[in-house]
TIGU-522571 format. One line per field, with one value per residue (C-alpha): x, z, y; residue number from 1. Coordinates in steps of 0.02 Angstrom, whole numbers. Layout:
REM TIGU-522571
x <- (X / ...)
z <- (Z / ...)
y <- (Y / ...)
seq <- (NUM / ...)
This chain:
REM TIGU-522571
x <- (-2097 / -2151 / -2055 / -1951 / -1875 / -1844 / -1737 / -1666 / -1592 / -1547 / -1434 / -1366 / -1305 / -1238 / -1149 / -1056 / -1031 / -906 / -857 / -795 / -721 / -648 / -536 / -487 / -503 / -384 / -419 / -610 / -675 / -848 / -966 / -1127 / -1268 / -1463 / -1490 / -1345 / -1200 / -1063 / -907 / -762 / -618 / -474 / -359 / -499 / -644 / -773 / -918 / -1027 / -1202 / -1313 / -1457 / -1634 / -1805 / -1899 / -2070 / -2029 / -1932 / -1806 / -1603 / -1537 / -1363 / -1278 / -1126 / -1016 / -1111 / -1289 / -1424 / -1505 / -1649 / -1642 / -1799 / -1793 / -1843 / -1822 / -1697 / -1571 / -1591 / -1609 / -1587 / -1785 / -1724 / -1570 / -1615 / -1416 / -1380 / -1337 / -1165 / -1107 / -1171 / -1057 / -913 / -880 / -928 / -811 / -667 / -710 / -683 / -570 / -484 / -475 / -563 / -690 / -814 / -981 / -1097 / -1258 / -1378 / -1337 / -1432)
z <- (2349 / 2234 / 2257 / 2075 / 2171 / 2316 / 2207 / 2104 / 2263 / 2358 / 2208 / 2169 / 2339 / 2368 / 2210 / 2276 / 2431 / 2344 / 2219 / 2382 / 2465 / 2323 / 2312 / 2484 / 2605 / 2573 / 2696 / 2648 / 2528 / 2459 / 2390 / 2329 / 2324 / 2309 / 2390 / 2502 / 2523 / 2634 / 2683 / 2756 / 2869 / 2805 / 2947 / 3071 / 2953 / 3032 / 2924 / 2896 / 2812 / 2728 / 2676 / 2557 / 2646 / 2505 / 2591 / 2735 / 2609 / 2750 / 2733 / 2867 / 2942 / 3040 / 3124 / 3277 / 3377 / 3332 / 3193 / 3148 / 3021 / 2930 / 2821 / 2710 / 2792 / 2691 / 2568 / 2690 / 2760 / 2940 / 3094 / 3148 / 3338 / 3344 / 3182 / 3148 / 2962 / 2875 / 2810 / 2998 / 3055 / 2908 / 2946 / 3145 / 3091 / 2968 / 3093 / 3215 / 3130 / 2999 / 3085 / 2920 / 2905 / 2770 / 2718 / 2639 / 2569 / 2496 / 2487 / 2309 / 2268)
y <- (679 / 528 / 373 / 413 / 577 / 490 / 357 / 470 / 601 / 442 / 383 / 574 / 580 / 420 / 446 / 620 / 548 / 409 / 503 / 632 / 482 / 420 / 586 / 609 / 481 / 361 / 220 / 205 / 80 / 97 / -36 / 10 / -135 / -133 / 36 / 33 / 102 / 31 / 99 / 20 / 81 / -32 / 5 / -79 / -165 / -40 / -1 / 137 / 116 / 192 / 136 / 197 / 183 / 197 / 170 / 297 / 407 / 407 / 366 / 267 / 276 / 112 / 174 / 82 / 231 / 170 / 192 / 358 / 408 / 548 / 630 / 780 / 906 / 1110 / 1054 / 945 / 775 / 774 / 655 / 615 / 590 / 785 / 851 / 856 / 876 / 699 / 762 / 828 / 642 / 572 / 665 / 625 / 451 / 468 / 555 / 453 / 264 / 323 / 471 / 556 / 746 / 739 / 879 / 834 / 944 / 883 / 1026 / 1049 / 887)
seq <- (1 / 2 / 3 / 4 / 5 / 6 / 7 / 8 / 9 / 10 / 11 / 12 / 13 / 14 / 15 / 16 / 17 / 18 / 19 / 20 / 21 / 22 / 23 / 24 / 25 / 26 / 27 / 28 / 29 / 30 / 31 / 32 / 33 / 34 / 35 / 36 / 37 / 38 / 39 / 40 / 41 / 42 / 43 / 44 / 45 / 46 / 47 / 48 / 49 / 50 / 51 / 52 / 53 / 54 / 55 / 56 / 57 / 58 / 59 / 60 / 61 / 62 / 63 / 64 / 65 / 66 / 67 / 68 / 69 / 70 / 71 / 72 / 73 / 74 / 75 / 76 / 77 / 78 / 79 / 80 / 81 / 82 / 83 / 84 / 85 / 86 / 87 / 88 / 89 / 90 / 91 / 92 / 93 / 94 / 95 / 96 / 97 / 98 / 99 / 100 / 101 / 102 / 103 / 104 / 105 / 106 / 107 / 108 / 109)
């Protein structure tokens, strides 16, 4: 994948991913910023990131459990270290900071 495909997935689903917040989770604020994505529990301040390797063609994920790379791997990204799905990372990230039930879907993309 060329760097323009890269860019242009990255933004597609950072784009459903607010617009998915943005309809159901009602304590999260999203701010999106130079390739990144940053989500904020307001209950608690606690952030999730995500964030375009454009180099690596990886997206990285900063959550208050650590930092996790994921690569696309047969149509889904993928966690380089568990190869867990980025959307079930998202969602117990989600859960877990927010305590709000979220399902994310971005095979589609």
């Amino acid at each position: 994948m060329n760097e323009h495909e890269f860019n242009r997935m990255v933004d597609q689903l950072m784009y459903n991913l607010e617009e998915v917040l943005d309809n159901c989770a009602s304590d999260i604020d999203s701010e999106s910023s130079s390739g990144m994505l940053t989500l904020t529990v307001e209950s608690n301040k606690s952030q999730i990131i995500l964030s375009r390797q454009v180099v690596s063609r990886e997206i990285w994920l900063a959550d208050t459990s650590g930092g996790f790379h994921f690569t696309l791997r047969e149509g889904q990204w993928r966690d380089t270290q568990d190869n867990m799905r980025l959307e079930e990372k998202l969602e117990k990230a989600i859960l877990a900071q927010a305590n709000e039930r979220v399902v994310l879907n971005f095979s589609d993309l």
